[in-house]
C-alpha positions in Angstrom: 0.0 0.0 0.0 1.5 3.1 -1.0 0.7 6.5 0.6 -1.8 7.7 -1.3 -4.1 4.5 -0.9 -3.4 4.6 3.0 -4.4 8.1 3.1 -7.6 7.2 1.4 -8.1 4.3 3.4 -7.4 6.5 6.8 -10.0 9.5 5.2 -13.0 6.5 4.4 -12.6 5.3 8.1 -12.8 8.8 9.6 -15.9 9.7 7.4 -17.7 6.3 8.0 -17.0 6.4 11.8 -19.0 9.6 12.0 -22.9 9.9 10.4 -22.2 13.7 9.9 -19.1 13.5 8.0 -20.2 10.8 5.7 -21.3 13.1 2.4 -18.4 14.3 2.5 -16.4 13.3 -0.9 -12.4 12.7 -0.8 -10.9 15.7 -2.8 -9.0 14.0 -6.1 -5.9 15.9 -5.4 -2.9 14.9 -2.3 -2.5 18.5 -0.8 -6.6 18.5 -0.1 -6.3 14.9 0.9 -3.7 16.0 3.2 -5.8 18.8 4.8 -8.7 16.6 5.0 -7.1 14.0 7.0 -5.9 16.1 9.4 -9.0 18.1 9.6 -10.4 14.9 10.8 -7.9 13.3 12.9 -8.3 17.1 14.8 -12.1 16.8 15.5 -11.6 13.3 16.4 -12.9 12.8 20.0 -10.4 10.2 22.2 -11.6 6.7 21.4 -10.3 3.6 20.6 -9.9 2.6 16.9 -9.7 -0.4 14.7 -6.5 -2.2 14.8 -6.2 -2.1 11.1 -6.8 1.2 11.0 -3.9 2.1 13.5 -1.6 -0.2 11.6 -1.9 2.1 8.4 -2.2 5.5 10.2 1.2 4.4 11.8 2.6 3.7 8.5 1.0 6.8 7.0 2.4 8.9 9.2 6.1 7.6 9.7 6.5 7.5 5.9 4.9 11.5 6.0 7.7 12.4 8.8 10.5 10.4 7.1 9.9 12.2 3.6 9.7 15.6 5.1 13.6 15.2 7.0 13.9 14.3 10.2 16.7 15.8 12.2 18.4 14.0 15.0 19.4 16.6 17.4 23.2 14.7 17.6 24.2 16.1 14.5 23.5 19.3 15.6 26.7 21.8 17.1 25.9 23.2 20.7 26.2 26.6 21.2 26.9 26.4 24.9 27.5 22.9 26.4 24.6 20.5 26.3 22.6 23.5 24.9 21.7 23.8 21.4 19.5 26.0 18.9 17.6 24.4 16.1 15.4 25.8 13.8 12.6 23.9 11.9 9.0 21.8 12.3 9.4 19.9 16.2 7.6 17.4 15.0 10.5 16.1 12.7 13.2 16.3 15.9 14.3 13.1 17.2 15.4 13.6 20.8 13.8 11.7 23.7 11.5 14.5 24.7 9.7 17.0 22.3 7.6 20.0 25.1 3.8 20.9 23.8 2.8 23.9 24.7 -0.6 22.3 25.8 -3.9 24.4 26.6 -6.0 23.2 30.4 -8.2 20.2 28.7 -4.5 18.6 27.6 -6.0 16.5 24.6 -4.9 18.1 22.1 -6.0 21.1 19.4 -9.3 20.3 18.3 -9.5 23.7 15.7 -9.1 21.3 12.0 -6.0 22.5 10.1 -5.0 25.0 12.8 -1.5 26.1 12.8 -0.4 25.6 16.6 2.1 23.2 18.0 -0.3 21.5 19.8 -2.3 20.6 17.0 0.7 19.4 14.9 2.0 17.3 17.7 -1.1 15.4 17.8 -1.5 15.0 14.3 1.7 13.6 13.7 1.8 11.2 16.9 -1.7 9.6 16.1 -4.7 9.5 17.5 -3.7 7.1 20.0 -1.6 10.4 21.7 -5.2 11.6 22.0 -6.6 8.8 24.0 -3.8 8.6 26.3 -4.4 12.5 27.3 -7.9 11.9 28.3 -7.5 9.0 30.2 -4.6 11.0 31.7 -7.2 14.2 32.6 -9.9 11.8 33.1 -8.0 10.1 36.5 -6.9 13.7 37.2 -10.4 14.9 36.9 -9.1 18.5 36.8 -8.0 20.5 34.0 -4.2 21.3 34.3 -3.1 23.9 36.0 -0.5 26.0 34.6 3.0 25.7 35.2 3.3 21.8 35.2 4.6 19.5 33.6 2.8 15.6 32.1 4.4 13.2 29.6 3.2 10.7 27.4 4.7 8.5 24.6 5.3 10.2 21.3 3.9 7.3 19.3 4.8 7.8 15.4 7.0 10.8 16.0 10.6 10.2 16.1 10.9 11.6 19.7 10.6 9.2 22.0 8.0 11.1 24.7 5.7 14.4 24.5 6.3 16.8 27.8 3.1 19.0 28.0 3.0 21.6 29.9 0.4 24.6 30.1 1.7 28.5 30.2 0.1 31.4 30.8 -2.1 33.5 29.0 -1.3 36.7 28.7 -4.2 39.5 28.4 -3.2 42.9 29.0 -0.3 44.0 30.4 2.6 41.0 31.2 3.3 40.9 35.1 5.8 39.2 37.3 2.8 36.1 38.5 3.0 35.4 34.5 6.8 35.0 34.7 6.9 33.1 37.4 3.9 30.8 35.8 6.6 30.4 32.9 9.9 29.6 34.9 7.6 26.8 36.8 6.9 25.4 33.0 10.4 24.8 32.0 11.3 23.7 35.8 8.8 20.9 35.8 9.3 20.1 32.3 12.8 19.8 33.1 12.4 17.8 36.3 9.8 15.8 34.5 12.8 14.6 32.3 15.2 14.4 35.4 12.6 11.6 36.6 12.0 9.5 33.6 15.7 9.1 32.9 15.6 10.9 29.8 18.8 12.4 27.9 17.6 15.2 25.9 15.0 17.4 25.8 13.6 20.3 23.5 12.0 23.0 24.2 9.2 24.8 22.2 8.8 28.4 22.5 5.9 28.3 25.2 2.8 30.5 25.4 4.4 32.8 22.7 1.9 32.3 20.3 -1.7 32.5 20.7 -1.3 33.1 24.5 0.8 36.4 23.8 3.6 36.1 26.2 5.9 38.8 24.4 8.6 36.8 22.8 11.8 38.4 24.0 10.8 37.7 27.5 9.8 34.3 26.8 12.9 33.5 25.5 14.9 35.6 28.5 13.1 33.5 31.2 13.8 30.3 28.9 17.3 30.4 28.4 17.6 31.3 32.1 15.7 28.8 33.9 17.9 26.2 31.7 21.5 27.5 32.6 20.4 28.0 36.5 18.8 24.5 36.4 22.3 22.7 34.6 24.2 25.1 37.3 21.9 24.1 40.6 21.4 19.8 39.6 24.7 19.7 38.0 22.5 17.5 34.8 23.7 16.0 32.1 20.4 16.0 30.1 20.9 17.9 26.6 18.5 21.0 26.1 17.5 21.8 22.6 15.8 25.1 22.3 13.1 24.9 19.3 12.0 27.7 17.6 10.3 28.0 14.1 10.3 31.8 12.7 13.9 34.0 11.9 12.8 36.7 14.8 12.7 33.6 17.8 15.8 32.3 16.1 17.7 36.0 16.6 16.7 36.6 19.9 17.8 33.0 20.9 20.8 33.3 18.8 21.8 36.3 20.5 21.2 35.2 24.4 23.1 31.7 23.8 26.2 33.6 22.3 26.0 36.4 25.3 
């Protein structure tokens, strides 16, 4: 089964598994089959699925990330020891420990096709990421506070684990409570590691998207939290600092070489 055919045979699942989706006809060409499927992996409430249909959504989506380039962070140069700087999609990183900058409910971006690391995390683990989340919450029976830290498996990514951690929302004007909300994410996410034996870990740029933290401060609190954490435990465990656009890239450049 080539690509095509298992993305077709993922998209007739999905359609058939929900009444309302079921008029809905497969686009003929691969970039609308593309934003279809995901679309309807997004809305996708956590449930099991069909053995079968796992198999190929596992194939599907290792043979997507392999195409695209994936990078293993080892072959990357540290800018300061066991620190490094990479720029590029986080879903194609192979490290043992990609961080999600997660919203409250922690299962995942259910907006189809939106842009958000959460939401491309999810798509490109599985569905069975998903599930694992909710049974997570669902024994919590809380929504996540900000500030922590949960991990999961990474499933068909090429990271070994998913750290998710919720930051703060910023509305108005930033205050010191919303930095301190933001050092607590990359401490926990950090000890998180520190207790499941992990090696490496990256970090995304978290809540400096659609929760407005302003994005030189982010990074400020970021690429402090990490040096006074190696400094205070004395770790070993490799930090990778994420970031996707050119402006995150010259800010983080420029701290890392100060």
């Amino acid at each position: 089964m080539n690509q095509q055919e298992r993305r077709n045979s993922l998209i007739r699942y999905l359609l058939d598994e929900d009444p309302q989706y079921r008029d809905i006809r497969i686009p003929a060409s691969d970039a609308a089959q593309k934003q279809l499927l995901r679309a309807l992996m997004n809305v996708r409430m956590p449930k099991e699925a069909d053995p079968e249909f796992l198999a190929i959504q596992d194939a599907y989506l290792q043979e997507e990330l392999k195409q695209k380039g994936i990078t293993d962070f080892r072959e990357l140069k540290p800018l300061q020891k066991g620190i490094y700087l990479w720029q590029g999609d986080i879903t194609l990183l192979a490290c043992d420990a990609i961080v999600n900058a997660a919203n409250s409910a922690m299962c995942g971006c259910f907006v189809p096709n939106h842009t958000c690391i959460d939401n491309a995390i999810h798509t490109y683990a599985g569905v069975q990421l998903r599930c694992e989340c909710a049974k997570m919450m669902e024994e919590q029976g809380y929504d996540e506070p900000i500030g922590r830290a949960k991990i999961t498996s990474a499933y068909n990514l090429p990271s070994t684990h998913v750290i998710h951690t919720v930051g703060p929302v910023v509305e108005g004007k930033l205050t010191e409570h919303h930095k301190e909300q933001l050092r607590s994410c990359y401490r926990c996410c950090l000890a998180c590691a520190e207790e499941n034996g992990l090696s490496s870990i990256a970090f995304c740029c978290i809540s400096t998207g659609v929760f407005r933290f302003p994005r030189e401060e982010a990074a400020e609190i970021a690429v402090d939290e990490v040096r006074k954490w190696l400094d205070k435990t004395g770790s070993q465990i490799s930090v990778i600092f994420n970031v996707f656009g050119n402006e995150d890239y010259e800010i983080y450049s420029r701290l890392l070489k100060a």
